[in-house]
MARRO-446383 format. One record per residue (C-alpha): z, x negated, y negated; residue in three letters; residue number from 1. Coordinates in Angstrom, 1 decimal, m for minus. Layout:
! residues N
+--------+--------+--------+-----+-----+
:     c3 :     c1 :     c2 : res :   n :
+--------+--------+--------+-----+-----+
:      Z :      X :      Y : ALA : NUM :
...
+--------+--------+--------+-----+-----+
! end
This chain:
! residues 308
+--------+--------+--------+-----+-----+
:     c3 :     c1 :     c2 : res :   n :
+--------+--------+--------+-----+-----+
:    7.7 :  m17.6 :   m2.8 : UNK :   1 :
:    9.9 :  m17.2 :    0.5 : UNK :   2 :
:    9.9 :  m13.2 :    1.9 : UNK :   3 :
:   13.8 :  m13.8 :    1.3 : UNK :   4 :
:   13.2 :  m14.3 :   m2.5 : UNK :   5 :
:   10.4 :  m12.0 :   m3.0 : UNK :   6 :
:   12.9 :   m9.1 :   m1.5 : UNK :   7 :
:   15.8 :  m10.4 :   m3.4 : UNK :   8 :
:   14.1 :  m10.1 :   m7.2 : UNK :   9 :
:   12.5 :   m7.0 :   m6.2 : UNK :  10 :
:   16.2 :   m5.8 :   m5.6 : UNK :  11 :
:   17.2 :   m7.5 :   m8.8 : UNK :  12 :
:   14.8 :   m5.2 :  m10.7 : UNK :  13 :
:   15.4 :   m2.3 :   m8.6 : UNK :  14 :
:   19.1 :   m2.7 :  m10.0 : UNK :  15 :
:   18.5 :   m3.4 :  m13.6 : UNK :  16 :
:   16.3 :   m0.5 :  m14.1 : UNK :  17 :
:   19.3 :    1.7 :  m12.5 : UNK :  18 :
:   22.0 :    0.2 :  m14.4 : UNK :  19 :
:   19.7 :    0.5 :  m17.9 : UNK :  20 :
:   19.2 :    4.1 :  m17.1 : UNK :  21 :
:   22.5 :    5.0 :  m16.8 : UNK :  22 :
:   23.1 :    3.3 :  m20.3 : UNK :  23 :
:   21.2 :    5.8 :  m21.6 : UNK :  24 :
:   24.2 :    8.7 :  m21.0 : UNK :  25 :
:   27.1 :    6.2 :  m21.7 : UNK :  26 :
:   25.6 :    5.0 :  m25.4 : UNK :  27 :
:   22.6 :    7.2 :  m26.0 : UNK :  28 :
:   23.3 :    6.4 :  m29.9 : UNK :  29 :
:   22.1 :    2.6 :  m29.1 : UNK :  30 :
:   18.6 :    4.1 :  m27.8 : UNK :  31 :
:   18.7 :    6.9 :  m30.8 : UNK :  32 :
:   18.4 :    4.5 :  m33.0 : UNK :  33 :
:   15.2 :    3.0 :  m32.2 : UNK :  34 :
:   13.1 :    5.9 :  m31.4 : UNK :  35 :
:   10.1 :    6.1 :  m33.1 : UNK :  36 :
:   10.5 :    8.8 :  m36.1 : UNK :  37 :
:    6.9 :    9.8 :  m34.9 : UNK :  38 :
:    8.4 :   11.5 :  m31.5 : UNK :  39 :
:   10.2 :   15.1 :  m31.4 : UNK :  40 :
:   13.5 :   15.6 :  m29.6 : UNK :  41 :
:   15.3 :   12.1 :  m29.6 : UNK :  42 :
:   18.2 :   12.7 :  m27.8 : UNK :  43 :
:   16.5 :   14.6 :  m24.6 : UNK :  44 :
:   13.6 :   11.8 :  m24.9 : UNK :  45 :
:   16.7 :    9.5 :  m24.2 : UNK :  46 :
:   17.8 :   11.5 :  m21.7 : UNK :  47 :
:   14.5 :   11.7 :  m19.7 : UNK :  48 :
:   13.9 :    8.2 :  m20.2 : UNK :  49 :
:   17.1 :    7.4 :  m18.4 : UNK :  50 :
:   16.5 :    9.6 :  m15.6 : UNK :  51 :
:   12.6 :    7.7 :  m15.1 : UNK :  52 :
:   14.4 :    4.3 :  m15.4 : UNK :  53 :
:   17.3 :    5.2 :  m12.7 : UNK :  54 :
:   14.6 :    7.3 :  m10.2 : UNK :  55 :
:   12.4 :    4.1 :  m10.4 : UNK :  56 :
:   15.3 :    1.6 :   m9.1 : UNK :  57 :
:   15.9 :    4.1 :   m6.4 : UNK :  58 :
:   11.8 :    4.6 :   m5.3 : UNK :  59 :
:   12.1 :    0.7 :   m6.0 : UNK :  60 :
:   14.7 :    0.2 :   m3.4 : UNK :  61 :
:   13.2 :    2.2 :   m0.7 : UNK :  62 :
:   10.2 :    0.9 :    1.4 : UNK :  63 :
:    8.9 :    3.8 :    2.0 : UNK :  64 :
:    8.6 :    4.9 :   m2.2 : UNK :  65 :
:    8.3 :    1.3 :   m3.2 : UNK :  66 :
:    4.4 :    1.0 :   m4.0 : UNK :  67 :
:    4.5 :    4.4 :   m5.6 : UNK :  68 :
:    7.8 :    3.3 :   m7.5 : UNK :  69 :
:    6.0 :    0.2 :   m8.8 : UNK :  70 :
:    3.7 :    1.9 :  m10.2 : UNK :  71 :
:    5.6 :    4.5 :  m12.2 : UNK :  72 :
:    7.9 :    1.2 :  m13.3 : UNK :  73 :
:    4.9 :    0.2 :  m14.7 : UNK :  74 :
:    3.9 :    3.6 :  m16.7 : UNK :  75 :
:    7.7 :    3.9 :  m18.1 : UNK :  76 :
:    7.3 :    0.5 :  m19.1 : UNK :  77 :
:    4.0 :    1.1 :  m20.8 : UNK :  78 :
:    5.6 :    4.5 :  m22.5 : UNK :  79 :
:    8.5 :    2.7 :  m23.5 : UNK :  80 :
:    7.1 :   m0.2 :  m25.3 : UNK :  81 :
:    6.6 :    2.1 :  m28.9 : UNK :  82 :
:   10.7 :    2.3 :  m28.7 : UNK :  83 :
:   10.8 :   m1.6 :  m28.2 : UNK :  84 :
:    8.2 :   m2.0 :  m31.0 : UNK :  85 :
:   10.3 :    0.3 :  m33.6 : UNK :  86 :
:   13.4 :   m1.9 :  m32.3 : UNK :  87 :
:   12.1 :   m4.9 :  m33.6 : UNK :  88 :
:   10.8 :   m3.6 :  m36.7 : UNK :  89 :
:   14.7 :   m2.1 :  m37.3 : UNK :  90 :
:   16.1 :   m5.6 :  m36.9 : UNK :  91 :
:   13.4 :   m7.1 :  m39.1 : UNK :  92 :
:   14.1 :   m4.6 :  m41.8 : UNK :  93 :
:   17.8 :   m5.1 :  m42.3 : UNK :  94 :
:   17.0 :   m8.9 :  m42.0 : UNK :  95 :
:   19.2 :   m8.7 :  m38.6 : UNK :  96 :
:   20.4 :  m12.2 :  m37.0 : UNK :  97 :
:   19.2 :  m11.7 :  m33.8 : UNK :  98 :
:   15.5 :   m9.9 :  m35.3 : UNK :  99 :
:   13.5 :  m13.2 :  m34.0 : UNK : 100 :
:   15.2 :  m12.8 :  m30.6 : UNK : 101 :
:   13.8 :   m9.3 :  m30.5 : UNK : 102 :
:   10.1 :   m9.7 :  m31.7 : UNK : 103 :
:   10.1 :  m12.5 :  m29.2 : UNK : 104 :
:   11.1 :   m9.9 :  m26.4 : UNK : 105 :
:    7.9 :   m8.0 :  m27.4 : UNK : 106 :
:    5.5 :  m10.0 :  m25.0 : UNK : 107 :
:    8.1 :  m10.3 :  m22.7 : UNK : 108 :
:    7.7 :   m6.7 :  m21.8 : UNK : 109 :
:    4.4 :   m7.5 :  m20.4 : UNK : 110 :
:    5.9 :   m9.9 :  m17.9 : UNK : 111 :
:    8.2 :   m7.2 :  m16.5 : UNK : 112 :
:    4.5 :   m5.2 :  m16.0 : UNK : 113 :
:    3.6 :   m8.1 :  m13.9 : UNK : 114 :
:    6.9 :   m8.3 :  m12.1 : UNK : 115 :
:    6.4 :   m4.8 :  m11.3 : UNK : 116 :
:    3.0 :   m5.2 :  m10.4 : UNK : 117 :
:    3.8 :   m7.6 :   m7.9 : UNK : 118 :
:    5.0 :   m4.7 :   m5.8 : UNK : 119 :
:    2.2 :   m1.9 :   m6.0 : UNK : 120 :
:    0.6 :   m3.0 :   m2.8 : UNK : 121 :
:    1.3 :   m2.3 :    0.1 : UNK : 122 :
:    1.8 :   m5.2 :    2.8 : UNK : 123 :
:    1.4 :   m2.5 :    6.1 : UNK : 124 :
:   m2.6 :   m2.3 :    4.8 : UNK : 125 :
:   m3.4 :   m5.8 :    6.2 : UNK : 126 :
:   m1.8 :   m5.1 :    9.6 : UNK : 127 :
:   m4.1 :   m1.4 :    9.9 : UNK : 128 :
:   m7.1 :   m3.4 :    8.8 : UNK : 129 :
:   m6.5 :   m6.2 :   11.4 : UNK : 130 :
:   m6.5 :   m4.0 :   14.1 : UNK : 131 :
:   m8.9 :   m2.0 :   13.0 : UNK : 132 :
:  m11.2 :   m4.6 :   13.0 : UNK : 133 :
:   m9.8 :   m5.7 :   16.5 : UNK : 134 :
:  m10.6 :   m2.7 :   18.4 : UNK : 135 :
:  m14.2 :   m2.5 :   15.7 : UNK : 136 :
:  m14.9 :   m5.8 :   17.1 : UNK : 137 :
:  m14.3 :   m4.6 :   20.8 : UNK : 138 :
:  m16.6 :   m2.1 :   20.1 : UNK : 139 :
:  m19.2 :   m4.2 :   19.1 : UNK : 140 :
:  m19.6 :   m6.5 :   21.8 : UNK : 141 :
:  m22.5 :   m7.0 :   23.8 : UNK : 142 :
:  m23.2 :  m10.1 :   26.7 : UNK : 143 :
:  m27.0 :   m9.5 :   25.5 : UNK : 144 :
:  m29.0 :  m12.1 :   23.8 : UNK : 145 :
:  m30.8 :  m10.9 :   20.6 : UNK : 146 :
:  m33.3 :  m12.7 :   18.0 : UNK : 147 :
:  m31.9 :  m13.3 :   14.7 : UNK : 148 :
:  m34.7 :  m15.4 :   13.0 : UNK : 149 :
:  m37.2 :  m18.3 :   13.3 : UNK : 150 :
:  m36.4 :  m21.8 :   13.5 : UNK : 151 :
:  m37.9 :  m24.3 :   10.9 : UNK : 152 :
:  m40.0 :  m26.4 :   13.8 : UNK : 153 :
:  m41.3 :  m23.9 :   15.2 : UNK : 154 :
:  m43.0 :  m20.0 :   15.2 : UNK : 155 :
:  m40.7 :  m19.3 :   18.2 : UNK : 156 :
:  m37.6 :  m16.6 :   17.0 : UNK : 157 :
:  m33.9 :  m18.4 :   17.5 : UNK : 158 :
:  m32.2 :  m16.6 :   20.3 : UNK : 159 :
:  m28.5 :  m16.0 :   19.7 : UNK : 160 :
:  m26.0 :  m14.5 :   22.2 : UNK : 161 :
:  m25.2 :  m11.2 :   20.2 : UNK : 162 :
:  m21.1 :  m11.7 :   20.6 : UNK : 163 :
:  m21.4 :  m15.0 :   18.1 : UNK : 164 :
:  m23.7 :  m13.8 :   16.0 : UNK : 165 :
:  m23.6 :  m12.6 :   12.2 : UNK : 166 :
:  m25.5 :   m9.5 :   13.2 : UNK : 167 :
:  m21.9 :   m8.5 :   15.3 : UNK : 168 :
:  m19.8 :   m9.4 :   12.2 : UNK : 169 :
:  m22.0 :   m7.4 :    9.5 : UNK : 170 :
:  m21.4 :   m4.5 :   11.9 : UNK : 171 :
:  m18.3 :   m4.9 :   12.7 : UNK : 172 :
:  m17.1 :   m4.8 :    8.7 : UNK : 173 :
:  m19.3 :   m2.5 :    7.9 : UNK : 174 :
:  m17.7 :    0.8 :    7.3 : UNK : 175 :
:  m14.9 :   m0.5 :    9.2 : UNK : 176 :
:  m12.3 :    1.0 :    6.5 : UNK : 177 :
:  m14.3 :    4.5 :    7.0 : UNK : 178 :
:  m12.0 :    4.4 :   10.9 : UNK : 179 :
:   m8.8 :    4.7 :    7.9 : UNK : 180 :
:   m9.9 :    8.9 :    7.3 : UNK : 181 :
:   m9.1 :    9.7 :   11.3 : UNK : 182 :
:   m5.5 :    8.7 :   10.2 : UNK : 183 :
:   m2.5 :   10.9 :    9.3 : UNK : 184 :
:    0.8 :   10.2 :    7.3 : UNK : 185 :
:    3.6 :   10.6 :    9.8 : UNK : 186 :
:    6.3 :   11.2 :    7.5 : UNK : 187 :
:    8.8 :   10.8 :   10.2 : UNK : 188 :
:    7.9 :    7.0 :   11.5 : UNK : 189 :
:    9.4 :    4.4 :    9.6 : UNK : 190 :
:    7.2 :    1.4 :    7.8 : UNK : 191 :
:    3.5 :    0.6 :    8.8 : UNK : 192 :
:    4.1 :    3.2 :   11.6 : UNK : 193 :
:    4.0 :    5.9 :    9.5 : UNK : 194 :
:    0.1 :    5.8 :    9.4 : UNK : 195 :
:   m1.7 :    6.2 :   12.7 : UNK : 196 :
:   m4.1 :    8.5 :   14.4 : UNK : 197 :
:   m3.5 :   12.1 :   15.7 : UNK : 198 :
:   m1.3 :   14.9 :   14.1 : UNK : 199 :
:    1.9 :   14.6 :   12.6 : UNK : 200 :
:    5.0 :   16.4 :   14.2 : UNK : 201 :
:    4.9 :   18.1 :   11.4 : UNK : 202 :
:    1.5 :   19.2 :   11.5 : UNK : 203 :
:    1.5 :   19.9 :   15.6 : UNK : 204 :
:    4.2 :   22.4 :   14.8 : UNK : 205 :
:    2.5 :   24.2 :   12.5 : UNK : 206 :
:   m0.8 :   24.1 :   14.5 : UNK : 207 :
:    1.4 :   25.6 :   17.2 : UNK : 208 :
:    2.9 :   28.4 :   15.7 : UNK : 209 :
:   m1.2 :   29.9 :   14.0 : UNK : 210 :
:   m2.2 :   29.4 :   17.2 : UNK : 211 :
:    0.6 :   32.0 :   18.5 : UNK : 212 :
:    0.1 :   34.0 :   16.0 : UNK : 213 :
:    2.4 :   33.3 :   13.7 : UNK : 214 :
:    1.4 :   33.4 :    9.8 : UNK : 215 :
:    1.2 :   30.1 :    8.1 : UNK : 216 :
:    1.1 :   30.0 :    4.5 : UNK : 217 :
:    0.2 :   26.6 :    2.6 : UNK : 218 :
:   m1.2 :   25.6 :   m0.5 : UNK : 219 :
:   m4.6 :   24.6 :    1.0 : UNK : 220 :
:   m6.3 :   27.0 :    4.0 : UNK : 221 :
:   m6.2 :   26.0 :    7.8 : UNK : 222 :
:   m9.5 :   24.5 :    7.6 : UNK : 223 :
:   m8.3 :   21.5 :    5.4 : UNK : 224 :
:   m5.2 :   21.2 :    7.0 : UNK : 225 :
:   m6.7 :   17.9 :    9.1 : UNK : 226 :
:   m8.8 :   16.7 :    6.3 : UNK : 227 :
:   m7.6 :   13.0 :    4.9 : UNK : 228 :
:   m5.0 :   13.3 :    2.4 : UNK : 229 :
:   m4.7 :   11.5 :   m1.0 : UNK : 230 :
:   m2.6 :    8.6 :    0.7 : UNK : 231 :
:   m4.8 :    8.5 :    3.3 : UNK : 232 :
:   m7.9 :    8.1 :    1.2 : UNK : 233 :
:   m5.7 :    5.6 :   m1.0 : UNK : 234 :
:   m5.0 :    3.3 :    1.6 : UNK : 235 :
:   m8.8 :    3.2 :    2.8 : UNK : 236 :
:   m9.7 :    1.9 :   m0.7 : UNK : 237 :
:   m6.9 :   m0.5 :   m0.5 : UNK : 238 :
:   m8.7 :   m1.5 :    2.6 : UNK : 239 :
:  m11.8 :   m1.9 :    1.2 : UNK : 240 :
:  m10.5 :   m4.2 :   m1.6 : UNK : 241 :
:   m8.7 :   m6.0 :    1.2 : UNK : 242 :
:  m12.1 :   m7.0 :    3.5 : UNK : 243 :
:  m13.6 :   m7.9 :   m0.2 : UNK : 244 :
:  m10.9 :  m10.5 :   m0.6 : UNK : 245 :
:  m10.4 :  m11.8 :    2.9 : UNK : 246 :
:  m13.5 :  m11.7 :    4.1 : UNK : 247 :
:  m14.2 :  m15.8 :    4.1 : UNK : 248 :
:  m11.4 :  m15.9 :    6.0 : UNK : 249 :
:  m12.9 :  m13.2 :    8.3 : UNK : 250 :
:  m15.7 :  m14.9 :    8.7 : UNK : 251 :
:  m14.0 :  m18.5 :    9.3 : UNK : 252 :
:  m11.9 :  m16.9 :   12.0 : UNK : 253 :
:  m15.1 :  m15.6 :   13.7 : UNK : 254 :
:  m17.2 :  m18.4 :   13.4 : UNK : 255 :
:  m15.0 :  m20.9 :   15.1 : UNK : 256 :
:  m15.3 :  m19.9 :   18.4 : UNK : 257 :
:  m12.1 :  m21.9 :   19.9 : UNK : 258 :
:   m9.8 :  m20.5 :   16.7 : UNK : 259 :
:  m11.6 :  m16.6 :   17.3 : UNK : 260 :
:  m10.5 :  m17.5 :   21.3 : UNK : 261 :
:   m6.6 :  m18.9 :   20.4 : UNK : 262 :
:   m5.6 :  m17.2 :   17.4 : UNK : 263 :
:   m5.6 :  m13.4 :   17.5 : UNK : 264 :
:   m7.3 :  m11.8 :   14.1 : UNK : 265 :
:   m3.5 :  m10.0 :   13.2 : UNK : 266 :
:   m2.1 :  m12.9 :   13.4 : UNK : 267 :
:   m4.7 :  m15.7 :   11.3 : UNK : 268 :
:   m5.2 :  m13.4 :    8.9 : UNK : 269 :
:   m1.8 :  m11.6 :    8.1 : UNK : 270 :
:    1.0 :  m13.6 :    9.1 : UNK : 271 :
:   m0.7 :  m17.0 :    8.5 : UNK : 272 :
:   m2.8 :  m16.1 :    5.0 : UNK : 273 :
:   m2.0 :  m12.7 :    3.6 : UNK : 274 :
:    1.9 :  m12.0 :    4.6 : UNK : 275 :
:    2.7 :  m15.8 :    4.5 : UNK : 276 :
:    5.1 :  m15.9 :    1.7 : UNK : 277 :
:    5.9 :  m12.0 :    2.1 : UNK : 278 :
:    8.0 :  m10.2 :    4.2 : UNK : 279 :
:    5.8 :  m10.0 :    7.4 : UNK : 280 :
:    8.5 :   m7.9 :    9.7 : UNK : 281 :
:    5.7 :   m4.8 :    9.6 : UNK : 282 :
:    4.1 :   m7.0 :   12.5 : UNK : 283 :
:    7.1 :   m6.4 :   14.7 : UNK : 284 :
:    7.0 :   m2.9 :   14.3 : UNK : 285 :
:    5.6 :   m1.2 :   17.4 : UNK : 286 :
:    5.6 :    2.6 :   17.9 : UNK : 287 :
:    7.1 :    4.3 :   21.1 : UNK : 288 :
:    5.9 :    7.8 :   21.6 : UNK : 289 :
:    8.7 :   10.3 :   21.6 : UNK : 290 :
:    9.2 :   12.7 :   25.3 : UNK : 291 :
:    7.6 :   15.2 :   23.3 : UNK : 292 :
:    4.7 :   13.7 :   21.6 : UNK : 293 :
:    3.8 :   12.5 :   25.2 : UNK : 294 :
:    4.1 :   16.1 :   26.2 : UNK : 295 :
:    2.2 :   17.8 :   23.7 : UNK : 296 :
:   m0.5 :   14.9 :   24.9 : UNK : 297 :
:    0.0 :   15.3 :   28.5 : UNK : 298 :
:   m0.7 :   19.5 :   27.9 : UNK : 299 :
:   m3.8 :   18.8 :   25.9 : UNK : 300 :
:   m5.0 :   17.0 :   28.9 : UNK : 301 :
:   m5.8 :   14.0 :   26.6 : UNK : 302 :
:   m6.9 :   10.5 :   28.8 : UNK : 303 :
:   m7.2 :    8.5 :   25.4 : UNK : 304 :
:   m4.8 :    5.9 :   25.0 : UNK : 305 :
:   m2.1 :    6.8 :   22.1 : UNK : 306 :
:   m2.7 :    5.2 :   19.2 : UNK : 307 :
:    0.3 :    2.4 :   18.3 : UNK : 308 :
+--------+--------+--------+-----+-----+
! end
């Protein structure tokens, strides 16, 4: 499926949940009639229901909502399917023309789950986790010569330069998706920039007003305040399950030393495997610092290299 396509029914559903919720105020006596007699409150049930459906095409529609928006598509259609089930059962009742048309929409509801659940994932997670292993593999490089094991023929140990050898890729992944808890959500970057290293503005304003004294009241006390945050810890499991799934292709692009020298990691393994039939424009995205972000680091007197 082309990015094109894959954007275009996601917009398609995104629309058809908006337009289905907003049938629920123009003929809420359509939906009355096939709520379940077990539920309380029918009409505000209807209501609600219309509200979740037309709030879901809207999270569905945005990029920055869209994973979360998936996934409540995916609970509203769960909680809705009772309603659908009573439907069909009205129909069959009254011996209805069409009654065959809806018990045959029943399992049908579980393929708009699936559309839905195309969506739930978010595509920025394999750009983090190929430079993140990048800058890991960086890290772990070495022009010494190690001993990895002993050859068949002889008692002698194999001698392996450490930068091609297995030992360097077992450390490299391991607890590479660990490196995801020293980011922050910054709310105010758009797409796959939005998660990066260092403070948000948000939170270096309010960092910089206790520190002057000024009284700062949040939900959570000052010493949580840099401590990884549901998203944060969200997307480091999404991580996790990505390096479980790609990881032969990992290890391909390491092992073939003239692919490992050509090809960088970002690109082999998300715009050539994992984004190849998605949209792949959160590899174009590149952060600028703002005057005042470069400031605030300038004033810290901090010689580390912003994170991008």
């Amino acid at each position: 499926m082309s990015p094109l396509l894959r954007l275009l029914l996601m917009y398609i559903m995104a629309t058809l949940y908006i337009i289905a919720g907003i049938f629920h105020f123009v003929t809420p006596e359509f939906y009355l009639a096939i709520m379940p007699n077990y539920l309380p409150y029918h009409l505000e049930l209807v209501y609600l229901s219309g509200v979740a459906e037309i709030i879901c095409g809207l999270m569905l529609y945005l990029k920055r909502t869209r994973v979360f928006g998936a996934w409540l598509t995916i609970a509203l259609l769960i909680a809705i399917y009772p309603a659908n089930v009573q439907m069909a059962q009205n129909y069959w009742s009254k011996d209805h023309p069409q009654k065959y048309l809806l018990l045959a929409r029943l399992p049908f509801q579980f393929v708009f789950i699936w559309w839905a659940y195309q969506y739930t994932k978010p595509i920025e997670h394999a750009k983090l986790l190929a430079q993140e292993l990048t800058e890991n593999f960086q890290a772990h490089n070495s022009p010494s010569v190690i001993e990895t094991s002993y050859s068949l023929d002889n008692k002698q140990p194999k001698r392996t330069k450490y930068s091609e050898s297995e030992t360097r890729l077992i450390e490299t992944l391991e607890n590479v998706c660990d490196r995801f808890l020293k980011y922050n959500v910054h709310a105010e970057r758009p797409g796959s920039l939005r998660y990066a290293r260092g403070r948000s503005q948000t939170m270096e304003t309010l960092w910089n007003l206790r520190n002057k004294g000024v009284k700062v009241v949040l939900d959570v006390p000052d010493t949580m305040w840099d401590a990884p945050s549901a998203e944060i810890t969200q997307l480091k499991k999404y991580c996790e399950e990505m390096v479980e799934e790609q990881e032969e292709n990992i290890e391909q692009w390491y092992f073939d030393k003239q692919v490992r020298n050509e090809i960088p990691l970002e690109k082999y393994l998300c715009e050539d495997r994992v984004l190849k039939n998605r949209d792949s424009s959160c590899l174009r995205e590149v952060y600028t610092p703002t005057d005042q972000e470069t400031t605030n680091a300038k004033s810290k007197g901090d010689t580390e290299k912003i994170d991008l």
